[in-house]
C-alpha positions, 0 to 999 in steps of 0.5 A: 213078507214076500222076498226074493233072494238075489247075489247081495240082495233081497227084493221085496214084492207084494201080489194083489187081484185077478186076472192076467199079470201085470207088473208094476215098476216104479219111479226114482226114490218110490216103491211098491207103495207108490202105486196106491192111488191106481193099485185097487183099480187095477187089481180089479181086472189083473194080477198085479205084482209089485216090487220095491225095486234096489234102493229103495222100501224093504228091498235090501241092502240099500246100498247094493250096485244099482243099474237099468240093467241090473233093475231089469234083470230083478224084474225078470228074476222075480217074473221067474220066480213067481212062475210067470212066463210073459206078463203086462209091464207098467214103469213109471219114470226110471221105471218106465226106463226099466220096463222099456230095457226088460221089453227090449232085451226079453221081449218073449216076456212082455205081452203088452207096455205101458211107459208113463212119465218116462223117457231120457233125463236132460241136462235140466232134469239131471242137474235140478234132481243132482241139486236136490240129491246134494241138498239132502246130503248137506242134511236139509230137513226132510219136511222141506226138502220133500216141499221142494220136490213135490214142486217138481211131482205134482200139479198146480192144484195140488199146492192149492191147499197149503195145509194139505202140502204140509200134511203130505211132506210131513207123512213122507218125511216119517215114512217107516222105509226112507230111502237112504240119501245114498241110494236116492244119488245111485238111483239118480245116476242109474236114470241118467246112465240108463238112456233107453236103447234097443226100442226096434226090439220090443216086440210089445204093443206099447202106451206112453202115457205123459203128463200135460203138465210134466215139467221133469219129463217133457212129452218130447223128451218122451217122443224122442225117447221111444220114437224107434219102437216098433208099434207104439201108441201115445196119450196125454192127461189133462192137468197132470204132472210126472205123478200123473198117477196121483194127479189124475188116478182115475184117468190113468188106470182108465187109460191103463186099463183100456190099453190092456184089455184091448190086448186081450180083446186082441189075442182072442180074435 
């Protein structure tokens, strides 16, 4: 089992593929596992690191301090470790906000990036996931409170089939690394304090991807979000939520993918 030792911390990772790096930095209360739906596809052309970033997986303490910055600097920590100088960096949600800070502050670093679902969270946004985080701490029963999430997550046609709603909330409730209720309002508050800033200073060409049918992250939040980066490119799925990666899998790691290997394409001419 792959770690990283950080002051107060050990990170967990995993490594799968071929071919140029590619990082992966997951959302609010998800880890490396979140990518399961693309993982397979994009390891087909990268090599592609992915981490459970503070807060949440085997990633622990899960109570250690937890900010976009300190996520960031995990990120580099761990690009370091594994002897990678400059790499492709995928975030989705908060980890979108932490791939765009990594990009802006070591922009050295990043070859090319990709923000999907990401971008500033409103009063809206901050006060229905707040009311959520309150809700599990008054120890609402995890089945229904997974339910209650998923509204916000997925597509329409993802409720469609009440049996498969069941069987997804059911499975999340008994994942084998929960995250904490504690470390669900940290991550919370660090998406919130973690407004992206500094956009000028990515010197990466960049892919926001979003979600047609987002409703935590809307496509101008996203717009107003990283309208100051320097070089920037925006796409929009077609019957997708904010987990545009599970409500259209093989539409987002076509997108991903092209955008990357376009990158390539690009360095060798």
């Amino acid at each position: 089992m792959p770690t990283l030792q950080r002051v107060g911390l050990e990170l967990y990772y995993e490594r799968e593929g071929s071919g140029p790096p590619l990082l992966l930095i997951p959302g609010l209360a998800s880890d490396c596992q979140s990518w399961a739906p693309v993982r397979a596809t994009l390891a087909r052309t990268f090599s592609l690191v992915l981490m459970d970033i503070r807060g949440v997986g085997r990633s622990v303490p899960h109570d250690a301090p937890l900010s976009v910055d300190l996520l960031a600097d995990d990120a580099v920590a761990l690009l370091d470790e594994l002897g990678i100088g400059r790499t492709h960096l995928l975030g989705h949600s908060l980890g979108g906000l932490v791939a765009h800070r990594l990009a802006a502050r070591a922009p050295a670093r990043v070859d090319r990036l990709v923000l999907a679902a990401s971008g500033a969270i409103d009063a809206r946004g901050a006060g229905l996931l707040g009311d959520l985080a309150t809700a599990r701490e008054a120890g609402l029963a995890p089945q229904l409170w997974f339910r209650l999430l998923f509204q916000w997550l997925f597509r329409p046609g993802f409720f469609a089939e009440p049996r498969r709603v069941a069987d997804a909330a059911r499975l999340a409730a008994a994942y084998p690394y929960p995250q904490p209720e504690g470390a669900f309002r940290a991550q919370l508050d660090a998406a919130v304090d973690g407004a992206p800033q500094g956009g000028a200073n990515i010197a990466a060409p960049t892919l926001v991807l979003c979600g047609a049918l987002d409703l935590l992250v809307s496509k101008a939040s996203s717009r107003a979000s990283f309208a100051d980066i320097p070089d920037l490119e925006w796409q929009e799925l077609g019957d997708a939520a904010h987990s545009l990666h599970w409500d259209q899998p093989a539409a987002f790691a076509a997108a991903v993918s092209a955008f990357l290997t376009a990158s390539r394409a690009a360095s060798r001419r």
